[in-house]
N, C-alpha and C positions, 0 to 999 in steps of 0.2 A: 504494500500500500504506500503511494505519492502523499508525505503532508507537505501540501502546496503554502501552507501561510503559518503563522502562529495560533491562529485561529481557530485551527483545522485541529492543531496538536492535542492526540485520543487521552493522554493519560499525565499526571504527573512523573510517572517514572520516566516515561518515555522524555518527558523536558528537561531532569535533571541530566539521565544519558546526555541530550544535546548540549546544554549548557555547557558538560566539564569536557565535551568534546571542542568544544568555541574557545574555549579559556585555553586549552592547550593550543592550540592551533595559534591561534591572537598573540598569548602572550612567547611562546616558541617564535615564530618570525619578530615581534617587538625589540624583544633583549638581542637576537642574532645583529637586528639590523643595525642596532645601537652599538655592539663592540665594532661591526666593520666600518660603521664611519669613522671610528677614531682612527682607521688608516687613512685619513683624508689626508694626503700629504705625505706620508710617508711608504708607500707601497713601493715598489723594488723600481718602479719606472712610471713615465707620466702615461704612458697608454694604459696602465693598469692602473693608475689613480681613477682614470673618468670610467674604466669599465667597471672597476669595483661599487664606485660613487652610485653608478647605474643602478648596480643589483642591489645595493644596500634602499636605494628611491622604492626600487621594486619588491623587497624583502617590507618595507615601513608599510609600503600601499597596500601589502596583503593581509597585513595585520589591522591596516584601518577599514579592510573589505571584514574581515571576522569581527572587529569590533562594534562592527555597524549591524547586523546581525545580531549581538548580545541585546545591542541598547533593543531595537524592534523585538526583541524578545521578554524587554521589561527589567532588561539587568540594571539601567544607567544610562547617561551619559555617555556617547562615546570615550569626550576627552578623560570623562574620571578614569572610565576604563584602562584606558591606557595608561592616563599617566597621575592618577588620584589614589586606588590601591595603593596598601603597604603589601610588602615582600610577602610574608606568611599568606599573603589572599591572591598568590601568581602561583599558575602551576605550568612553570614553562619547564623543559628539563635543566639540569643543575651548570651542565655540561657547557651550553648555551648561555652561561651568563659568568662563566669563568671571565678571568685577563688575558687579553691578549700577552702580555708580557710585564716587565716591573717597569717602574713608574709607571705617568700616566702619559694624559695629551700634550701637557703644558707645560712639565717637567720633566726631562728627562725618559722619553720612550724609549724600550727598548723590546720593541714589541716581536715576539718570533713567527716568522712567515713560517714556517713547517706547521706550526700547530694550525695557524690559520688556515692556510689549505687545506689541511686532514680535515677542524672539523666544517669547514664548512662544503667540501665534498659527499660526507658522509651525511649529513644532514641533507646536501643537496639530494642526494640518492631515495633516504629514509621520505622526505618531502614530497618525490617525485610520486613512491610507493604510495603516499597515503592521498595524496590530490588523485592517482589514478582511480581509487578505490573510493574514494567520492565524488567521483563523476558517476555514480549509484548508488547516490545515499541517498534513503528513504523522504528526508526533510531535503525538496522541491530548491527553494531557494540557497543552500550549500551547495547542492548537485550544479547548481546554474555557478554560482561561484569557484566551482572547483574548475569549471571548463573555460574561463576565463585568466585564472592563474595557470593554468596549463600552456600555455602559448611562450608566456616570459619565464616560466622556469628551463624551459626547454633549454636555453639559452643558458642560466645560471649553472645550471648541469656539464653541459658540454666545456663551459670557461673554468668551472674547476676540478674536470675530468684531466684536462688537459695540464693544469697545472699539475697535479696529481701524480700522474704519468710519467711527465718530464721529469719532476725532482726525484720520485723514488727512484729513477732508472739511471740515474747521472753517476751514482758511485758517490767515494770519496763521502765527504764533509756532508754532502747532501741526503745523500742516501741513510748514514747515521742519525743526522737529524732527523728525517722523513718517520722513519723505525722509531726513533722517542718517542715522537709526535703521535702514531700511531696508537704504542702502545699506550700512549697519555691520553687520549680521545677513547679508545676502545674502553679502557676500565671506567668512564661513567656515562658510555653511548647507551646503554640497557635503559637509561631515562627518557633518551630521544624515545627510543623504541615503545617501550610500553606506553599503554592506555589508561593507566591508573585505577581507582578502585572501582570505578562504573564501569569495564572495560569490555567487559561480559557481556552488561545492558548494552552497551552499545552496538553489538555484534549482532544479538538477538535481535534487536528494533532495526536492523540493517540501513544505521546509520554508515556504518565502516565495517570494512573486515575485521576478520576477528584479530586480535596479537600475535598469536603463532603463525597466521599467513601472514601479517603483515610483516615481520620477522623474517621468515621465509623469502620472502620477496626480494626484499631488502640486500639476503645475502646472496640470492643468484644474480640481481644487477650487479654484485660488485666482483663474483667470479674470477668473470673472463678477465679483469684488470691487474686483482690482486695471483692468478695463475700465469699469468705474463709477466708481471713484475717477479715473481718467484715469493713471493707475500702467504703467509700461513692461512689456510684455509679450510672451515672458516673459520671468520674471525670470533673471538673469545671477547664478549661484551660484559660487563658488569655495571654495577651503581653505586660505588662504596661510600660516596659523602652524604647519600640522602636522595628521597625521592620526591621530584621538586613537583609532581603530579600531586604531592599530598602536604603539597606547602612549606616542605621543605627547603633552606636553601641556604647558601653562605654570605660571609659579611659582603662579599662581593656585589651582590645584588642592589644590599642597601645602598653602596655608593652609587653603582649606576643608577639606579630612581631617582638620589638626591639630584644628582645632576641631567637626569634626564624629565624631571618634576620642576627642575628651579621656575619656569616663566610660567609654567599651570600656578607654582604656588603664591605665584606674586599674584598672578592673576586670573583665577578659574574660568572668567569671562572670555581671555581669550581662544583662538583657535589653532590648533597646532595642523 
């Protein structure tokens, strides 16, 4: 059965299913899109400053298509959404709101391109997995948004397939770092991955696939890459710091809200 509106929606389980599937969605592309801007400037060359600049536009827009969604759903405000919530009420994964590197934008960056490739590859991948799979989600107006972000991710995909590719194959310094990086993204990817505690309902009400296909999915897309690179297979995913699906999260987080909250909290009235 198509629910075409909020209107339409048969049950309250059935809304909460949706809701904490919106929330992951929204706040996963928000926090992503927020650590790649602070490469604004610093990325390895100027062609990859405006293309990253791009997907980070495109990563913000997809979260303010989810976000728009919530509010029509009776959650809020967009903008509180996004940018009014404290930490404990985001359930993006942990993994996703880590540092690029130490320091920060203003002082002293020292940000590491290997991690940034990995996770945002492997997300690119997981992303790709779950907008396919709701392009058949029972709730009308996600289905209609999933096939609209399907188009620009395409794109996102392929620009850090390619990165991907290139560094872990290079040897040397590269390849070392690639392999950190790797294994530093895989031990808290199991948060991208999961569905959280509704994960179940979600499956049944066929909003989305269930976990373990989507899991599944996930690791035949990255096969053929990591069997060419010579890359262990497959990959061994974990969550050791917390599972940010259930409001878990690190001090990290706080700081990026404060500074990504600072002009909401001067001024709620504006428009971000």
């Amino acid at each position: 059965m198509k629910v075409k509106s909020p209107e339409e929606i048969p049950n309250g389980d059935y809304k909460k299913a949706l809701l904490s599937l919106l929330y992951q969605l929204a706040d996963d592309d928000f926090i992503l899109a927020y650590r790649g801007s602070e490469w604004l400037g610093l990325a390895p060359h100027i062609e990859e400053d405006v293309a990253f600049s791009s997907i980070n536009q495109d990563t913000m827009g997809h979260a303010t298509m989810f976000y728009q969604l919530l509010e029509k759903l009776g959650e809020g405000d967009q903008d509180y959404l996004a940018h009014g919530r404290k930490a404990a009420e985001r359930r993006n994964a942990i993994i996703l709101e880590e540092v690029n590197g130490t320091g920060n934008y203003m002082e002293e960056p020292r940000y590491d391109w290997a991690f940034t490739v990995v996770r945002h590859y492997f997300y690119s991948v997981a992303k790709k997995v779950r907008i396919d799979a709701l392009k058949n989600s029972s709730y009308a107006p996600l289905a209609a948004m999933a096939i609209k972000i399907n188009t620009e991710l395409y794109y996102h995909l392929l620009h850090w397939k390619t990165w991907f590719i290139q560094l872990v194959n290079a040897g040397g310094d590269a390849r070392e770092r690639m392999n950190k990086a790797i294994e530093r993204v895989l031990d808290e990817f199991q948060g991208v991955l999961t569905l959280g505690p509704l994960g179940k309902e979600m499956s049944l009400m066929a909003l989305i696939e269930g976990e373990e296909s989507l899991t599944k999915r996930w690791e035949l897309a990255l096969q053929p890459v990591f069997q060419t690179s010579q890359l262990s297979f497959p990959p061994k995913v974990g969550m050791k710091k917390g599972n940010g699906r259930s409001g878990e999260h690190t001090p990290a987080l706080d700081t990026a809200l404060s500074t990504l909250s600072e002009v909401y909290n001067t001024n709620p009235a504006a428009s971000w």
